[in-house]
C-alpha positions as CSV (number, residue, x, y, z in Angstrom):
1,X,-4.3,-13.8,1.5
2,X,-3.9,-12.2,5.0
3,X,-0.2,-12.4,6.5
4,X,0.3,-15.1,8.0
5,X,1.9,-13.5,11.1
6,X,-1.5,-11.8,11.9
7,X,-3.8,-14.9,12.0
8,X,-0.7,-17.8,13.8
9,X,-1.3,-18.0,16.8
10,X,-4.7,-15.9,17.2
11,X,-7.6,-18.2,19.4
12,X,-10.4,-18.4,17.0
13,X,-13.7,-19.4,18.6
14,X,-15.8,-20.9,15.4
15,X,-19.2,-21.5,15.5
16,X,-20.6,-23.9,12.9
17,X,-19.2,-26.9,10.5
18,X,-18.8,-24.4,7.7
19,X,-16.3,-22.2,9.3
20,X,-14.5,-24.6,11.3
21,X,-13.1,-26.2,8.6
22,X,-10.9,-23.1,8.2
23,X,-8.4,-24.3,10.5
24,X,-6.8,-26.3,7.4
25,X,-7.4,-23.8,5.1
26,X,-7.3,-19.9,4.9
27,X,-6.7,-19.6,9.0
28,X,-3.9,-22.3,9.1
29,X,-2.0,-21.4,11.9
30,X,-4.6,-20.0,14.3
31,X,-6.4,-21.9,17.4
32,X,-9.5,-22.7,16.5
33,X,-11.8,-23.8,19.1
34,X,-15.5,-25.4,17.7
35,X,-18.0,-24.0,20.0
36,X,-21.9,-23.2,20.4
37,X,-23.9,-19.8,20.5
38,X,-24.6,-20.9,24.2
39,X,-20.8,-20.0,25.0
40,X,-21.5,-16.0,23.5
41,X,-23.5,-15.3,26.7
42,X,-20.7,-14.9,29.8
43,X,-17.6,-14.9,27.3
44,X,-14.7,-14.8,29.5
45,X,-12.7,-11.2,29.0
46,X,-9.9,-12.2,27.0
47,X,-10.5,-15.1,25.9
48,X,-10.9,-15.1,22.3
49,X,-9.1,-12.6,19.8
50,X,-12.0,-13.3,17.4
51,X,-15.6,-14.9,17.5
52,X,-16.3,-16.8,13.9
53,X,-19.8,-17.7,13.4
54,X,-21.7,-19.3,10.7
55,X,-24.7,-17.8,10.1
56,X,-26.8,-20.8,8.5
57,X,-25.8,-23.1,11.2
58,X,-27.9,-21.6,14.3
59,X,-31.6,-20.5,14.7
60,X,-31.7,-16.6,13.8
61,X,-34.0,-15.6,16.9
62,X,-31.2,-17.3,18.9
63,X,-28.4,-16.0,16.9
64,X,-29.3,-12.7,17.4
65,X,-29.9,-13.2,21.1
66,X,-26.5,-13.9,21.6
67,X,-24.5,-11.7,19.7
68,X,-27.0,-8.9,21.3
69,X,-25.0,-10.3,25.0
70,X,-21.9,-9.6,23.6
71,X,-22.7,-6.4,23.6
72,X,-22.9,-5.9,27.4
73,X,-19.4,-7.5,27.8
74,X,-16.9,-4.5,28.6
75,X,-14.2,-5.4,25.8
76,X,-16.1,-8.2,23.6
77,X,-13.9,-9.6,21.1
78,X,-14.1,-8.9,17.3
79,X,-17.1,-10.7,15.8
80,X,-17.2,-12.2,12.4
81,X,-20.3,-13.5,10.6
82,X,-20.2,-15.2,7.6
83,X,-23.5,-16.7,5.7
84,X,-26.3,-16.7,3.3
85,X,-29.1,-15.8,5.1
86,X,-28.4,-13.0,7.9
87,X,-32.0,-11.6,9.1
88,X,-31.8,-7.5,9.9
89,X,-31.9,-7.8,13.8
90,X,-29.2,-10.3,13.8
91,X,-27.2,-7.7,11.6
92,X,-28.5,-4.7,13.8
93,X,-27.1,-6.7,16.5
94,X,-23.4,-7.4,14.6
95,X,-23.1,-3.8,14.1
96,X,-23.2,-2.2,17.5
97,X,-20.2,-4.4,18.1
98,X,-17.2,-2.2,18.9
99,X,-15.2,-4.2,16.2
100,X,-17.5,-6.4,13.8
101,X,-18.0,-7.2,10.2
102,X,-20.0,-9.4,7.7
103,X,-19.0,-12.0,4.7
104,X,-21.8,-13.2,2.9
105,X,-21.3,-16.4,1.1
106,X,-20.6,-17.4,-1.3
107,X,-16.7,-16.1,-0.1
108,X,-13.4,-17.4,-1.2
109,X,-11.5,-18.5,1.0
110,X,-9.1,-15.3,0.5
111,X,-11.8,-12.9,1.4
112,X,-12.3,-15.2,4.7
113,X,-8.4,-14.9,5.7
114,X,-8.2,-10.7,4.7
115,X,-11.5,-10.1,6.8
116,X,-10.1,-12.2,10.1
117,X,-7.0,-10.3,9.4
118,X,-8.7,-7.0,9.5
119,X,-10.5,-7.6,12.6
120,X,-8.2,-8.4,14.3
121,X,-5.8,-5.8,13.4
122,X,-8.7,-3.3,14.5
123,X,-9.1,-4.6,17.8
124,X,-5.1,-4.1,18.1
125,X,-3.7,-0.8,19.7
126,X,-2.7,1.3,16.6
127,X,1.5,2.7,17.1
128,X,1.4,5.6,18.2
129,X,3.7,7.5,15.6
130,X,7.2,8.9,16.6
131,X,7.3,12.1,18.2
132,X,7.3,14.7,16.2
133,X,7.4,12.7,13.1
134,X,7.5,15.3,9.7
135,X,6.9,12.9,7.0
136,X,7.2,14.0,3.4
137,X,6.2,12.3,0.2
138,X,7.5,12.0,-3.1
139,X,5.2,10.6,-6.1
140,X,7.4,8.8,-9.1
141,X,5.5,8.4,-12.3
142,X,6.6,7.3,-15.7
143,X,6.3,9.5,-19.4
144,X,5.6,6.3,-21.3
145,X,5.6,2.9,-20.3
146,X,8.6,1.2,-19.5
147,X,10.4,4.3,-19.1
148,X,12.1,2.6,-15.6
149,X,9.7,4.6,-13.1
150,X,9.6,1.7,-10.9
151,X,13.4,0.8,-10.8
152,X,13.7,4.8,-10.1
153,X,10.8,4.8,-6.9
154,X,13.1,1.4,-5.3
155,X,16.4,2.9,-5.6
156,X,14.7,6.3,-4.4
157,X,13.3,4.4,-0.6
158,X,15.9,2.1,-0.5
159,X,18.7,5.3,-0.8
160,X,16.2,7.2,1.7
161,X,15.8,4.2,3.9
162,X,19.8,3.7,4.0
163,X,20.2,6.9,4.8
164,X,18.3,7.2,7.6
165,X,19.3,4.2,9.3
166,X,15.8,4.1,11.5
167,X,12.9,0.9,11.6
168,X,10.2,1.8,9.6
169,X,11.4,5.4,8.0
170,X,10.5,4.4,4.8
171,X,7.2,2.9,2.7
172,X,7.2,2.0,-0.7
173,X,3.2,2.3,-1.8
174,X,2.5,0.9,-5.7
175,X,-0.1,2.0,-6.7
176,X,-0.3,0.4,-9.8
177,X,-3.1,-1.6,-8.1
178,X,-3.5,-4.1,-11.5
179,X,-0.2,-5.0,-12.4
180,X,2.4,-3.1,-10.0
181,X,5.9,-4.9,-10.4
182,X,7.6,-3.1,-7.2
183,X,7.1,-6.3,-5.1
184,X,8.3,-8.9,-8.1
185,X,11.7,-6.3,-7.7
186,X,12.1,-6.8,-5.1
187,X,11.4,-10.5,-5.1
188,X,8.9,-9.7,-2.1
189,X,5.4,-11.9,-1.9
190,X,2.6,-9.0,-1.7
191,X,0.2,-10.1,1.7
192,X,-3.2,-9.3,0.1
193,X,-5.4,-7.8,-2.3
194,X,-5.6,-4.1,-2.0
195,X,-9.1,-4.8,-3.1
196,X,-9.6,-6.1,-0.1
197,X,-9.9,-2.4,1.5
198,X,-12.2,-2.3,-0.6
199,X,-14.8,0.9,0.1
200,X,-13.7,0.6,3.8
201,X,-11.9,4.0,4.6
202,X,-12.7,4.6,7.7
203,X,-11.4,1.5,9.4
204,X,-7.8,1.9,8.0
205,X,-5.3,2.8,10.8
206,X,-2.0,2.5,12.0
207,X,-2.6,-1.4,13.2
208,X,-4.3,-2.2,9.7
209,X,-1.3,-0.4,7.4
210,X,1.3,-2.4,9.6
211,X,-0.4,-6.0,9.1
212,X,-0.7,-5.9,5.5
213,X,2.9,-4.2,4.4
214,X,5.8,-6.4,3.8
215,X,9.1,-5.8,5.2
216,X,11.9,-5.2,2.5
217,X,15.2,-4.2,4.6
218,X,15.7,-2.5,7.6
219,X,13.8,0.7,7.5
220,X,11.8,0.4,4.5
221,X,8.6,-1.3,3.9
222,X,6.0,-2.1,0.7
223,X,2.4,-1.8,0.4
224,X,1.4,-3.5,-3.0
225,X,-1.1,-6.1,-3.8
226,X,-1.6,-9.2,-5.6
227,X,-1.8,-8.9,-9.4
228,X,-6.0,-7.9,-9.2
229,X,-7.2,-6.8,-12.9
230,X,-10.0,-5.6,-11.0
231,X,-8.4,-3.7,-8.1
232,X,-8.7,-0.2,-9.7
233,X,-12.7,-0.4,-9.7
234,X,-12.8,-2.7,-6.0
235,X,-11.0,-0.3,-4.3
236,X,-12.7,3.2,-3.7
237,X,-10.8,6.6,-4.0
238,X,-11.5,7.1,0.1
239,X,-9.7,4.2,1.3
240,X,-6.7,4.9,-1.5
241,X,-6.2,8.2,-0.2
242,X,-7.0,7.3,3.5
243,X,-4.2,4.9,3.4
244,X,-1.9,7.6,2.2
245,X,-2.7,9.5,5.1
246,X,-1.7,6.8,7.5
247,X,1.1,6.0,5.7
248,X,2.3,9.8,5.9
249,X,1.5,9.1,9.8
250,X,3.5,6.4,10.4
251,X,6.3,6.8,8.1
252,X,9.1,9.5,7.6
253,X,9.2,9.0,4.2
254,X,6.4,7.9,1.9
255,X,7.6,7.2,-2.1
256,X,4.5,6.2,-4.3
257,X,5.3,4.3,-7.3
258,X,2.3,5.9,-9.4
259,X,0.1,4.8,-12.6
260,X,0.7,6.6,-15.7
261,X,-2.9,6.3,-16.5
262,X,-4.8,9.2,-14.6
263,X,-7.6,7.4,-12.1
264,X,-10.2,9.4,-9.9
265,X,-7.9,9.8,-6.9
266,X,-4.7,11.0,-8.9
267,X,-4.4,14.4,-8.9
268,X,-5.6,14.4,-4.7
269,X,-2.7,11.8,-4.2
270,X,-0.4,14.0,-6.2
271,X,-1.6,17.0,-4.4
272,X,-0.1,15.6,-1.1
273,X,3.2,15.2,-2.4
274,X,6.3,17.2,-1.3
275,X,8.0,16.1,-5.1
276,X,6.5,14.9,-8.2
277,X,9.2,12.6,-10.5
278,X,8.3,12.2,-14.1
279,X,10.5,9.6,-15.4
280,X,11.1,9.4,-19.1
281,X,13.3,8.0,-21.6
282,X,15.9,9.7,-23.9
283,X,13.5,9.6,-27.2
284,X,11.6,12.2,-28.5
285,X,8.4,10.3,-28.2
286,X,9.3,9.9,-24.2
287,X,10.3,13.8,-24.1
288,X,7.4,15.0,-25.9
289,X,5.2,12.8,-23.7
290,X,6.8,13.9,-20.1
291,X,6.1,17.9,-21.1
292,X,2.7,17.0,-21.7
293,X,2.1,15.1,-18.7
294,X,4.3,17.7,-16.4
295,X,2.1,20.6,-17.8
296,X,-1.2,17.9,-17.6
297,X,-0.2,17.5,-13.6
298,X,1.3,20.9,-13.5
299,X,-2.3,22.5,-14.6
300,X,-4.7,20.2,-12.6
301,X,-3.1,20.7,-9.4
302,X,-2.8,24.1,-9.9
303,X,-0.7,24.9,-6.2
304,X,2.6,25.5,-8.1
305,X,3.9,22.4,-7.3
306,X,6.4,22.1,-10.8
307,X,7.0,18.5,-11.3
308,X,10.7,17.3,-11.5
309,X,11.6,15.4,-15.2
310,X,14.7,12.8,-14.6
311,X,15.8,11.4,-17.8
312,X,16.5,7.4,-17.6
313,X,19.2,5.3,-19.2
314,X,21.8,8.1,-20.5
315,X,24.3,6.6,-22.2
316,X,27.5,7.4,-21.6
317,X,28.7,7.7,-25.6
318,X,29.6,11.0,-26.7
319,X,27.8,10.4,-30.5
320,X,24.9,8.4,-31.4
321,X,21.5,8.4,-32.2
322,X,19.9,9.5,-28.9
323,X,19.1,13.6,-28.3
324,X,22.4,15.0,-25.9
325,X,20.8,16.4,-22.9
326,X,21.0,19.6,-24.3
327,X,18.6,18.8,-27.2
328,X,16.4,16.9,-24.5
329,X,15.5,20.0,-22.4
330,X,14.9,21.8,-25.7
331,X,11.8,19.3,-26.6
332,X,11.1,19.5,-22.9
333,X,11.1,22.8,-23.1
334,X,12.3,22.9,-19.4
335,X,15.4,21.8,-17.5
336,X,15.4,18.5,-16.5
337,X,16.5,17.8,-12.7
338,X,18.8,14.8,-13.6
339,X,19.9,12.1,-15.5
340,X,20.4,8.6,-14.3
341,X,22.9,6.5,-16.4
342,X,22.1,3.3,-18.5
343,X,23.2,0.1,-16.9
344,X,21.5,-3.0,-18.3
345,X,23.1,-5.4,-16.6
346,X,23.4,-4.0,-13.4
347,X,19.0,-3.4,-13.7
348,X,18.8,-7.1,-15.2
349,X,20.7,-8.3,-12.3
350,X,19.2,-7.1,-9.8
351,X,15.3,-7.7,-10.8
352,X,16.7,-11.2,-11.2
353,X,17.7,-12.0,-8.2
354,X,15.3,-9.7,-6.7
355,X,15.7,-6.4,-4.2
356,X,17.2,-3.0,-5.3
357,X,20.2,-2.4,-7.6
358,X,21.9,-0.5,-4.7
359,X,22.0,-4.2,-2.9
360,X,23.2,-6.2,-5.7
361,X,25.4,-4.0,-7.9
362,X,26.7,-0.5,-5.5
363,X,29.3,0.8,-7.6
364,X,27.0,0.9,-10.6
365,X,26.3,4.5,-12.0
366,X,21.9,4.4,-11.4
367,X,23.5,3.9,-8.1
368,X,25.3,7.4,-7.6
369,X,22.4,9.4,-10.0
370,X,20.0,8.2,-7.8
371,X,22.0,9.3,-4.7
372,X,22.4,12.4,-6.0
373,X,19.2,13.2,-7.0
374,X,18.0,12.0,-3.5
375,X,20.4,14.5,-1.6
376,X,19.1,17.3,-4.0
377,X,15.5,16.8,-3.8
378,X,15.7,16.5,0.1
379,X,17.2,19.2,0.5
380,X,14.3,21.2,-0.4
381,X,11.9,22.3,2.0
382,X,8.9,20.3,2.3
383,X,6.4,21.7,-0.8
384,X,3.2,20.9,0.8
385,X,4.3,23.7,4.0
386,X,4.7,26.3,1.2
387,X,2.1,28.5,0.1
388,X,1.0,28.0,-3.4
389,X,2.4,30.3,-5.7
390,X,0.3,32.6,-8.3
391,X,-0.2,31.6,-11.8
């Protein structure tokens, strides 16, 4: 569903019995004024922050007349037209609208709410970013799964955000677009489908990014979606990577909790990342997995960007079963960057009652190795301003 915040409030003028009906429904919240097509011609500037019309409900010739005198208003309002049978001129006539779209029916009620919504964040002015605003971005992926990648990405914004102490410095982006779990960590309700971006690129801004993240603490925000088994094949690698790009606009720091699984837009995602964090486990299945995928990523990018491995859940036992850190970087066959130390209950806690470990348990050690693997990492220059090095 849209956020709520976007829609309450907003003066809706609907036209026809099918959309009107909304006002109890997916628009709860907003004004919505029934209305006829006679009202489109002379529109009062200002009046409306959106035009709903029903398609079905009006005679097309007429229809199309009317949205076409919309057109000569100096700042119309966003149109939305919804139906089954929508005739070319009276779409012609929808698209030469400054902000316009289309919903063809059937349409759930969802897809009604997320299209208002992004309307209506288009017609708004997009932030302006901060002056001279010199954003980096680190991408967190797992070895295996269940290796703790999205627990590290968390405690990685919410020790960034902390430390800078500034609205909006930070923004979370899962990108696990099925299943992510960042939100449920943070016990956050994602605001819509990423799906709903759809093949859309080009209309994601500033104003758009804003209305559908969801504020986690001071300075840091989350982009996830819904749980959408079909989000990796609705949404198309342009608007993924286009909403990076914003994201990198309006943010200082961008951490993107990434899939394991390689999709089409992984390696260009990757490619705009100051750090890449391989997570893995202290097993030798886990090692032998993160050298593969370091040298997979490593080789496909091809910049000599050298991903960073961080091994998860040391225990702090001198003997036992698991490799020592030495033996680790010998099936690595690499140095690792850090270690962050096992603490089940502190990481049980904390997904329980929902937000980052750092809120709910400070003193715990995933705590301070996260810290210090933050201050080490940004204390690097900025890997994307460096020139690539040779092979």
């Amino acid at each position: 569903m849209a956020p709520p915040n976007l829609i309450r409030g907003r003066r809706i003028l609907s036209l026809g019995a099918a959309v009107s009906g909304a006002a109890d429904g997916p628009l709860a919240g907003a004004v919505i004024e029934p209305g006829t097509v006679g009202q489109l011609e002379g529109l009062p500037p200002g009046a409306w922050d959106l035009v709903l019309i029903d398609a079905d409900a009006w005679d097309a010739g007429q229809l199309a007349q009317a949205v076409k005198s919309l057109s000569a208003l100096k700042a119309p309002p966003p149109v939305l037209v919804a139906g089954e049978n929508l005739p070319a001129g009276l779409v012609r006539n929808i698209l030469r609208l400054p902000a316009s779209d289309i919903l063809e029916a059937p349409y759930a009620p969802g897809q009604l709410a997320a299209a208002v919504a992004s309307l209506i964040a288009e017609a708004q002015p997009a932030p302006a970013p901060g002056p001279g605003i010199n954003s980096r971005c680190w991408g967190v992926t797992g070895a295996v799964g269940g290796s703790g990648a999205t627990t590290i990405a968390i405690e990685i914004a919410h020790t960034l955000a902390a430390r800078s102490g500034k609205e909006r410095a930070v923004c979370l982006v899962d990108l696990n677009l099925a299943d992510g779990a960042a939100a449920a960590y943070l016990g956050c309700s994602p605001t819509t489908r990423l799906a709903d971006f759809g093949q859309a690129a080009d209309r994601i801004d500033a104003a758009m990014l804003h209305a559908f993240v969801t504020p986690v603490s001071k300075g840091l925000d989350l982009m996830a979606g819904v749980r959408d088994a079909g989000a990796f094949d609705a949404v198309g690698r342009d608007a993924i990577l286009r909403m990076l790009e914003v994201a990198c606009e309006c943010y200082e720091w961008v951490i993107l909790d990434l899939p394991r699984h390689r999709r089409p837009w992984t390696l260009e995602a990757l490619a705009g990342c100051d750090e890449v964090v391989v997570i893995s486990e202290l097993t030798v299945p886990a090692l032998l997995a993160a050298r593969a995928y370091a040298d997979e990523i490593e080789d496909g990018l091809g910049t000599g960007l050298k991903p960073r491995i961080v091994l998860n859940r040391l225990a702090s036992r001198m003997f036992g079963p698991a490799p020592s850190m030495t033996e680790a970087e010998k099936a690595l066959q690499r140095k690792a960057e850090a270690g962050v130390s096992s603490d089940w209950e502190a990481a049980a806690a904390s997904v329980n009652l929902g937000g980052p470990i750092a809120q709910h348990r400070p003193k715990s050690k995933i705590v301070k190795d996260v810290q210090m693997l933050v201050e080490r990492l940004s204390a690097q220059p900025p890997r994307r301003d460096q020139p690539a090095k040779a092979a």
